[in-house]
C-alpha angles and dihedrals in degrees: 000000000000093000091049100063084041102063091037087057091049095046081050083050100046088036090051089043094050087046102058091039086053084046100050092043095060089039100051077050095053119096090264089106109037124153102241100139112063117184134170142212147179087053111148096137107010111085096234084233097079096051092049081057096056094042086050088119102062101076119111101009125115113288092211096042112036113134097257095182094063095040089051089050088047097046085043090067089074098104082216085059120102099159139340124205120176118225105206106222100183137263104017108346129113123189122197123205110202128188110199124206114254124233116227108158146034133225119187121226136178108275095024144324134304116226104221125193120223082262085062084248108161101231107171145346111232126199092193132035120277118263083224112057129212136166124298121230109195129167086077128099121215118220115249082233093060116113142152120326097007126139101234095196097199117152110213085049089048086056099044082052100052084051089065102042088052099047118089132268098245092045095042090068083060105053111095097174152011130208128198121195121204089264097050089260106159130214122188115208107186118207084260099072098258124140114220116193104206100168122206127316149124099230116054099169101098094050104041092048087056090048089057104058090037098058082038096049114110100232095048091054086057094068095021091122091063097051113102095176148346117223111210090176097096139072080262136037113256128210114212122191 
């Protein structure tokens, strides 16, 4: 008889357990939780409104259950958009984390400017100059087709752009523009006025950390006004007044 009372008491257990699976599920589905608070953050150059538009959709689903996937590759569409990532507040609150590209670098365009991130990715055109400045690249040519969250792919523009990631912090507020030859040549002009003469090359580390604590040495700054450029083209740096 033993055995007996055993398996009932396993078929009551496994019963039971089915039972409150079956019961939370439907429970975790009901409209308990759903979203019907959406809020954003990590904006600094987005209008909220527009993720919110992209997000339209949401309300009203499960917040435990939404497609992610899906939402994320909306809401990526957004050229400003560089990742997305939902935080769940229960019982009705989504929270979307949004990282924006970052602009570093200008071209100008006919009718305006193009704001560029350090990938070449086209983020906005722009008719007026951007509250927030950042260096110029000129000597490329955008083509008329480009628009919003493309990879431009250029190269010249590719190799303007791995020259200021590679400069340092401190230099970087001081360049004003970069110009790129035919040939890659680079040329630095600082916000100062100075012309800086850089050549062709892959690695700029060597040179514009030299440039830096030259244009912040003491004794250059004493006859800084006089300087008209700096060749980096030789074995050693030359002055030129």
């Amino acid at each position: 008889m033993q055995p007996k009372k055993m398996n009932t008491s396993f078929l009551y257990v496994a019963v039971l357990t089915i039972l409150l699976a079956l019961g939370l599920t439907q429970f975790l589905r009901s409209s308990a939780f759903g979203v019907q608070n959406v809020k954003v953050q990590g904006l600094k150059l987005i209008p909220e409104s527009e993720i919110l538009k992209l997000a339209n959709g949401v309300q009203g689903q499960n917040l435990l259950l939404f497609d992610q996937a899906e939402l994320s590759y909306k809401i990526s569409l957004h050229p400003l958009v560089q990742s997305v990532k939902f935080q769940r507040k229960l019982p009705h609150t989504l929270v979307i984390q949004v990282t924006e590209r970052t602009p570093v670098a200008l071209v100008v365009v006919p009718k305006g400017v193009v704001e560029i991130d350090s990938q070449g990715t086209f983020l906005r055109r722009l008719e007026s100059w951007p509250k927030t400045d950042h260096p110029v690249i000129t000597g490329i040519n955008l083509m008329d087709t480009a628009g919003p969250g493309q990879s431009l792919g250029n190269p010249s523009l590719t190799a303007a752009l791995r020259l200021l990631g590679q400069a340092p912090t401190g230099l970087l507020a001081q360049i004003g523009e970069i110009h790129v030859d035919p040939s890659q040549q680079m040329t630095v002009f600082l916000t100062s006025g100075v012309e800086v003469r850089l050549g062709q090359a892959n690695d700029w580390k060597d040179k514009l950390n030299a440039l830096f604590q030259l244009v912040s040495d003491k004794e250059y700054k004493s006859f800084q006004q006089g300087v008209r450029y700096i060749d980096y083209t030789a074995a050693k740096p030359v002055i030129g007044r």
